[in-house]
N, C-alpha and C positions, 0 to 999 in steps of 0.2 A: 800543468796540474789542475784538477778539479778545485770548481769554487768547495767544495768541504773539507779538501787539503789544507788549502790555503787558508779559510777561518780558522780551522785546528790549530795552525801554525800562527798564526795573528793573534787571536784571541788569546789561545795559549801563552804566546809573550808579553802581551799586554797585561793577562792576569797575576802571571809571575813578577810580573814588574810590581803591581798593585800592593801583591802580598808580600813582596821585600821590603817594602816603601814600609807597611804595615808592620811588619817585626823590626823593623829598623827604628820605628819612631812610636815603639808601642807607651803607653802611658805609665809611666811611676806615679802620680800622686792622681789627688782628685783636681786639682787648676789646669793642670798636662790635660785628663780625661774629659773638663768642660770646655776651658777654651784653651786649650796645645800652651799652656805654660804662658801666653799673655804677649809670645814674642815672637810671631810670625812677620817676615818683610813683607810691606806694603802689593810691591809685586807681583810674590809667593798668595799674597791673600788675596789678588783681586782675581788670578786667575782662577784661585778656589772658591772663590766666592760665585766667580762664572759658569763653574762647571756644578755647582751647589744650584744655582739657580734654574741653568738651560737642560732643565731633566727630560725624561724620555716624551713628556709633552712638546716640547721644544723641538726636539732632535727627531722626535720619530712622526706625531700628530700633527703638528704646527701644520707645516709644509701639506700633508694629507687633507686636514681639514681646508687649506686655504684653493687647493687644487678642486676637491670637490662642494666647498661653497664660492669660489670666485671671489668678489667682489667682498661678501658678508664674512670673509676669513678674516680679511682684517681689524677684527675687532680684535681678535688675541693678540697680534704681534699691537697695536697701539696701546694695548691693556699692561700686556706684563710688559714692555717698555718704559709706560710712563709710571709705572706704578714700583719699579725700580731706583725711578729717579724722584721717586716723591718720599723713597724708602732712605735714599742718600741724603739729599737734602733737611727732609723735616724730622727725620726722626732718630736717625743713629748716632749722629752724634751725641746731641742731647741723654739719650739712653747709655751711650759710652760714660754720661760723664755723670751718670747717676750711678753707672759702677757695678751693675747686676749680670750676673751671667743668662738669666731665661727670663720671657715676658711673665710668666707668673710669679715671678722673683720681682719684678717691677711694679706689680700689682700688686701683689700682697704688701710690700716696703710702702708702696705710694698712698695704699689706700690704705695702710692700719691695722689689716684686717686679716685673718688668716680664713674665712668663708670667701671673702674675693681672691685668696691665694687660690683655692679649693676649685671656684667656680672656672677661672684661667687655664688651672690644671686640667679639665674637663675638655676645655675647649681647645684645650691646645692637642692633647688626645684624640677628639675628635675630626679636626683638621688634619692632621699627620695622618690619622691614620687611610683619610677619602683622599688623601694625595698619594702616599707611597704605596695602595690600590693599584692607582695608574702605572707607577713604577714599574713593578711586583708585572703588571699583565704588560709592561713593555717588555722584558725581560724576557718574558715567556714565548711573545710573537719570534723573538730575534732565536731564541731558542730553538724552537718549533722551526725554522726553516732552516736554518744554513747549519745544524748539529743534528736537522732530521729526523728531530725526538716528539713526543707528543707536549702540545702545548704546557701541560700539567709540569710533566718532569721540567718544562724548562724553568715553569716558576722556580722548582724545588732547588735546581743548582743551583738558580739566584740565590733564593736563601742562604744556603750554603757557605757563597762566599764572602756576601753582605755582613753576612753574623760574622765571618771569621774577622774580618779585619775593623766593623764597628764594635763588637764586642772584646779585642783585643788594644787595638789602639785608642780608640776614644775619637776626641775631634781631634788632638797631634796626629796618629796615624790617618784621620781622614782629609786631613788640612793635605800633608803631602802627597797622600794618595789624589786627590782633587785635581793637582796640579800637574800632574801625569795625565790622569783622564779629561781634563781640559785639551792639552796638547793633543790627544788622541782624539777627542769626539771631534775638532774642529778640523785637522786634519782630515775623516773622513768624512767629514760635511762637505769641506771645500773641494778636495780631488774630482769627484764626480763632475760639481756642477760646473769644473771648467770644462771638462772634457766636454759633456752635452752643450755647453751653452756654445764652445767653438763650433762643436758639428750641426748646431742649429742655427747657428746666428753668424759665427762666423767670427766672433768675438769674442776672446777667452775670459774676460769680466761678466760674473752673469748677469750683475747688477746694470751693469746698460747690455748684453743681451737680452734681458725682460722686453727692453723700450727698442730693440733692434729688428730688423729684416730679416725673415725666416732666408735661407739659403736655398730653396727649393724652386726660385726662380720665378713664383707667383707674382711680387713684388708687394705681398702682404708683410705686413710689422707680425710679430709673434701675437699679439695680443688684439688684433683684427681677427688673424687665421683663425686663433682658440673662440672667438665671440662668433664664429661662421662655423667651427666643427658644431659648438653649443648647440644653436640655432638650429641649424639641419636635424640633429638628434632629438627635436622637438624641448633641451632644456633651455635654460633663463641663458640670455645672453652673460661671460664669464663675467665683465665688466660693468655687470647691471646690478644693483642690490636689489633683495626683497624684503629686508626686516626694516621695521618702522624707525624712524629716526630715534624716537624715543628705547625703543630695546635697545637700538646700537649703542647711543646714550649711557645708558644700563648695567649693559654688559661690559662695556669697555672701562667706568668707573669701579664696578663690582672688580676687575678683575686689577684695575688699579690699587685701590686700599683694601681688598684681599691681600696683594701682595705686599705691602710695605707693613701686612701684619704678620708677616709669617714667620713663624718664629726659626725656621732653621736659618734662616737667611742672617735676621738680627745678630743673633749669636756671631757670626761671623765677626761682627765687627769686634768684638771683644778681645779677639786673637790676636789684635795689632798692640803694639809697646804705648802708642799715645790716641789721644783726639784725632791732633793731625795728619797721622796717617791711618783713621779710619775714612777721614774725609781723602785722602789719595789714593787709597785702596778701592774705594767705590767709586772714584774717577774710570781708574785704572779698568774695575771689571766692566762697565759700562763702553767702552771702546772693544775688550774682548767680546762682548755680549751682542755688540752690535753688528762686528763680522758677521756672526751667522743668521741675526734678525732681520736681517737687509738681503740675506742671498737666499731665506727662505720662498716669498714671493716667487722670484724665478725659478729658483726649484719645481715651486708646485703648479705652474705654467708648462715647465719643459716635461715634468711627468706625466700634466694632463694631456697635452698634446701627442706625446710618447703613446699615451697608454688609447686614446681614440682610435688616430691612424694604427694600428695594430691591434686592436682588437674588432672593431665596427666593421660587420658585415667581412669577417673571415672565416674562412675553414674552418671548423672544429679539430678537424686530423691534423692540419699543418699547422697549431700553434706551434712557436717556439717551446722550447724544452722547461725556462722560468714560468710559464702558465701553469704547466702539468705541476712543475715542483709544490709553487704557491696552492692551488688544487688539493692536495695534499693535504696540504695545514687546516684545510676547511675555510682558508680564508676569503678563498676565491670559490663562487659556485656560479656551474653552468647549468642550464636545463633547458634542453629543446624541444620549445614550447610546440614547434610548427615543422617541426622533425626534414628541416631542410640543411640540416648535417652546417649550416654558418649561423655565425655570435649575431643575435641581435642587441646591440645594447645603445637602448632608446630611451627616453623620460617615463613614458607610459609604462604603468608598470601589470597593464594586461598583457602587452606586447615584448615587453624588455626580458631579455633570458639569463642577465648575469650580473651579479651581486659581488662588489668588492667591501671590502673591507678596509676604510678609510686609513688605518693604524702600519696601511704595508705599501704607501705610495713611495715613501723616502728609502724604504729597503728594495722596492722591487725595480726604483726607478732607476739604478746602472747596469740591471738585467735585460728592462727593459730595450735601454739605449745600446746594449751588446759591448759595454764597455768590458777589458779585461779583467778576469777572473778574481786575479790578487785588490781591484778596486770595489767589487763585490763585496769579498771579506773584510777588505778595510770598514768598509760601511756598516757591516755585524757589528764591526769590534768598536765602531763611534757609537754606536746605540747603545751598544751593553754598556760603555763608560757612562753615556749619559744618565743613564737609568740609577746604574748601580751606587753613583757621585750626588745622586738626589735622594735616594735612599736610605743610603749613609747617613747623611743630613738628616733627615729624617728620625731617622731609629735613634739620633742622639739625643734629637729633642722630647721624643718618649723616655725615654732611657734616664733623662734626665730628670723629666716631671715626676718620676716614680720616684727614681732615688732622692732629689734634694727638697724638690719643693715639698713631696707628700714627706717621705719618712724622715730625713731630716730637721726636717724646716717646723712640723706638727708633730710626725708620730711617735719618735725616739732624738730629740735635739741633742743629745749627749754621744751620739752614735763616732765611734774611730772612725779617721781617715777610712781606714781599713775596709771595714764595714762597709761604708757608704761606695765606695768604689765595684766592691761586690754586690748592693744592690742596683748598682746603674747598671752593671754587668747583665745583673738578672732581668733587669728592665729591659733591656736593649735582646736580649734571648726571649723573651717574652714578645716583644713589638715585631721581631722578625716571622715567629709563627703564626701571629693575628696576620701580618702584612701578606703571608702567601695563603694563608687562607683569601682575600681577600682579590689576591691576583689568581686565583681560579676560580673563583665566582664572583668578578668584577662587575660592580653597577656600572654599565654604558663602555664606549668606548674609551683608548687614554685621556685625551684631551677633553672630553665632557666632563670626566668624572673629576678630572684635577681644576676644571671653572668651577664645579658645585664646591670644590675643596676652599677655595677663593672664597666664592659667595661669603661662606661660613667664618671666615675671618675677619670677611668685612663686617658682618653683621655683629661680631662677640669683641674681637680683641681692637678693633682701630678706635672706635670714640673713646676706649677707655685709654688706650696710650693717649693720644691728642688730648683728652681735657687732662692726663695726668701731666702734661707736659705744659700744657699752655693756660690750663684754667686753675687757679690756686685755692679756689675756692668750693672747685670739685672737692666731692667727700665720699667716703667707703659705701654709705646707701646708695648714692645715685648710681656710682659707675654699675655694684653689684645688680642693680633692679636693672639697667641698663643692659648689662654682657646678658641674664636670663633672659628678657625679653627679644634681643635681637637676636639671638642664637636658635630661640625656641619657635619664632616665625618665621626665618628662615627655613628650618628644618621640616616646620611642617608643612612650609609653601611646596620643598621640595620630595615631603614625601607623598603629597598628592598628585602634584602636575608633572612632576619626573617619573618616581615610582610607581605611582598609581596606588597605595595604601590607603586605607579607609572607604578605597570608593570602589565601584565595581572592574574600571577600568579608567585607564590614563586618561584628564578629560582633553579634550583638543583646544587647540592653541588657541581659537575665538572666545573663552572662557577664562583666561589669562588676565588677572587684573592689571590695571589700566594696559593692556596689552605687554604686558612685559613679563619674558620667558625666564624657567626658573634660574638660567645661568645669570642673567640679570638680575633675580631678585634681593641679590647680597648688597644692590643700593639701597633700594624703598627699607630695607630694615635695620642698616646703617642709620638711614635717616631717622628713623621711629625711636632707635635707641640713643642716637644725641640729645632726640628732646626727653626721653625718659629722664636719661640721663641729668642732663640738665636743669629740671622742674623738680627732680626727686631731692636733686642737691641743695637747690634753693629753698627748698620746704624745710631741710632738715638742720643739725648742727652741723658750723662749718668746720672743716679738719682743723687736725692739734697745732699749733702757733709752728713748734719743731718742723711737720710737714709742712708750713706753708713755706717757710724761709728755705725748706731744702727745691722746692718746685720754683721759688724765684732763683737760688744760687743755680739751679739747672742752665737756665738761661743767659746764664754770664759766661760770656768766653773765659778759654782759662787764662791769667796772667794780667785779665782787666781790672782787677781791682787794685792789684801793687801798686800801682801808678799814684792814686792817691796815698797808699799805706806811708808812703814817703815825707 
């Protein structure tokens, strides 16, 4: 059967599964619609938790970017690694046991205030929506080839189905549907790179295929061979960095407390019955999470390698058939420069005749390697899980900030169950149409556009959880001056040296203060907003006696105080 058989039929039943999952476990109340009724198994939630997390950045860019930056890839896989575990650790539970469903529900409670609810609210909008962006144009790429539609339509399906089952179930139907598309996206991550790393290395683990002996008889390790195809093709050796210690720095912390601010993720914890099994649950997704964080590397080795030998200095006629496909999609361009009918693809970019598209290494890389058909589609149907499982997440945490924090919480506090269930509804119908606008005129590739999403978090929502958490003497001024000020240089670091707004053209990288690029910039204004933060609160009155004793009870374990009660 044709690889678009076989997606139809895959995809197909994966989506049917999604959407029974979805009517089966749709939401009766508003506790069911924030966090699935409060009673998900540790398990059930770490795996959703997994697949909430490893979105189409993960699954489809991760691997792309680290194939085509080498060495400097791994700032994302050490970013959103340790920024998961800083998410476990420092801050969920504590948040569990302060008992709020959304970070602006913790803000606004912590800080007093309902203009800090307000501000949160903002920010929490504006992150959702630069990440499910990425999404939204994952969605679209996976679309666009193996359903053979034009990019645009694919976003539109996405929507389509996103809305049905985030607007219908809530976080219950997306809690179960997660843990399906977990099973799924990981499955088609792993299939492949056993097959390639066997036919490469000789080893069916790719994770020591990475560190292994290419099988071609040179008696080069994979990762020599890839640092010699580099080299010859006049680019940077794969295993050499070029970003300054301090970016790496940068980026890798930005994309750390980015993460452990992010509010779809938090939520999760919510959905378990105690503390202790929010702290087993994020055990739990942390081992799922790291299967595919550790076989990504080799992935984007066997791809690059895949994609060299096979393209450099071949026939234009006798590509294979996944060149022409890819082609297609506009994602792949050729143009011969020097009209000698073969691919030059070289560094120089007078000389160089063909332009990929970072976002289609992990989809085109079992086409490449001529794996079978049915493992092809398997790989559509992990992308579209991943995407569509981040998404979801996503649209709840809008869906939410509209309904409870804004019109609950301020605009109408007397509002029925009733009601409010129908404004998240509406909310959540509303964030899906911004989000496909947003996947067909996407700022940058997936993976950039979900580190700017980072940045942004780091710089608004992490010092205000952390001093609500650990400083008691934090007060509703500081954090407020704080979330505006890091949010708002943030945004506008990134909309001159990313976007190029206000100025005539994007300036170049030597212009970059203290050399640090804007995906790094979500540290430096992290930083600026603790000490705002900080200096604002000490200048001002300290919070109400109630707030401080609830910010020291935070920090008691639960059941440590009985001991004495005795």
């Amino acid at each position: 059967m044709s690889v678009q058989t076989w997606t139809f039929i895959i995809v197909g039943l994966t989506f049917a599964l999604y959407i029974g999952i979805a009517i089966w476990a749709r939401a009766g109340s508003t506790a069911e619609f924030y966090v699935a009724g409060g009673g998900v198994p540790p398990l059930a939630n770490g795996m959703a938790t997994a697949a909430d997390w490893m979105s189409a950045a993960s699954f489809i860019s991760m691997a792309g970017l680290i194939s085509f930056m080498g060495y400097d890839g791994g700032v994302f896989l050490m970013g959103w690694t340790g920024g998961y575990v800083l998410l476990a650790l420092l801050l969920a539970p504590y948040l569990r046991k302060f008992g709020k469903f959304t970070v602006p529900d913790f803000i606004g409670d912590r800080y007093y205030s309902n203009v800090a609810r307000t501000v949160a609210v903002v920010c929490a909008i504006i992150v959702s929506f630069t990440y499910v962006a990425g999404q939204m144009r994952g969605v679209g790429v996976v679309f666009s080839r193996f359903l053979e539609v034009d990019i645009n339509l694919g976003v539109y399906i996405g929507m389509a189905i996103v809305f049905f089952y985030a607007v219908l179930g809530g976080m219950k139907g997306i809690t179960y549907t997660q843990v399906a598309q977990y099973c799924v996206l990981i499955f088609a991550y792993m299939v492949p790179a056993f097959f390639i790393s066997m036919a490469m290395t000789g080893n069916a683990i790719p994770q020591l295929g990475l560190l292994g002996e290419v099988t071609d008889g040179s008696g080069l390790s994979l990762l020599d061979k890839l640092d010699q195809l580099h080299t010859d093709l006049g680019f940077a050796a794969y295993t050499s960095g070029s970003k300054s210690m301090i970016d790496v720095f940068c980026i890798t912390f930005a994309l750390m407390v980015g993460t452990a601010g992010l509010p779809h993720v938090i939520v999760r914890f919510f959905t378990v019955p105690k503390v202790k099994d929010a702290r087993i649950s994020a055990g739990y997704a942390l081992v799922f999470i790291a299967i595919l964080y550790t076989t990504a590397p080799a992935i984007a080795a066997f791809a690059r390698t895949n994609l060299i030998t096979t393209v450099s200095n071949a026939e234009y006629t006798s590509m294979p058939e996944w060149f022409k496909k890819w082609e297609s999609t506009g994602l792949i361009k050729y143009e011969d420069k020097n009209n000698d009918g073969k691919i030059q693809y070289v560094k120089s970019a007078e000389v160089n005749e063909l332009t990929i598209d970072r976002d289609i290494m992990v989809l085109a890389n079992p086409e490449i390697a001529n794996l079978p058909n049915w493992v092809i589609a398997l790989v559509a149907a992990g992308g579209l899980a991943a995407a569509l499982s981040t998404a979801a997440g996503l649209l709840l945490v809008i869906s939410t900030a509209i309904s409870r924090d804004l019109i609950k919480m301020q605009i109408k506090p007397d509002i029925s169950e009733k009601g409010e269930l129908m404004w998240a509804r509406i909310g959540a119908a509303f964030a899906v149409v911004v989000a496909g606008y947003f996947g067909i005129h996407p700022p940058g590739f997936v993976a950039a556009t979900v580190a700017l999403a980072f940045g942004l978090a780091a710089a608004s929502f992490f010092p205000a959880i952390v001093l609500g958490i650990f400083d008691k003497r934090m007060n509703r001024e500081g954090a407020i001056s704080g979330m505006i000020v890091g949010i708002t240089l943030m945004f506008g670091y990134m909309a001159v040296y990313k976007l190029g707004w206000f100025v005539d053209e994007v300036p170049p990288a030597s212009s970059w203060w203290f050399g640090i690029s804007p995906e790094g910039f979500g540290t430096v204004a992290m930083v600026v907003n603790f000490v705002v933060s900080f200096v604002v609160s000490r200048m001002t009155a300290e919070p109400p006696q109630e707030v401080q004793e609830i910010v020291e009870d935070i920090r008691i374990p639960a059941g440590a105080g009985e001991a004495h009660a005795h």
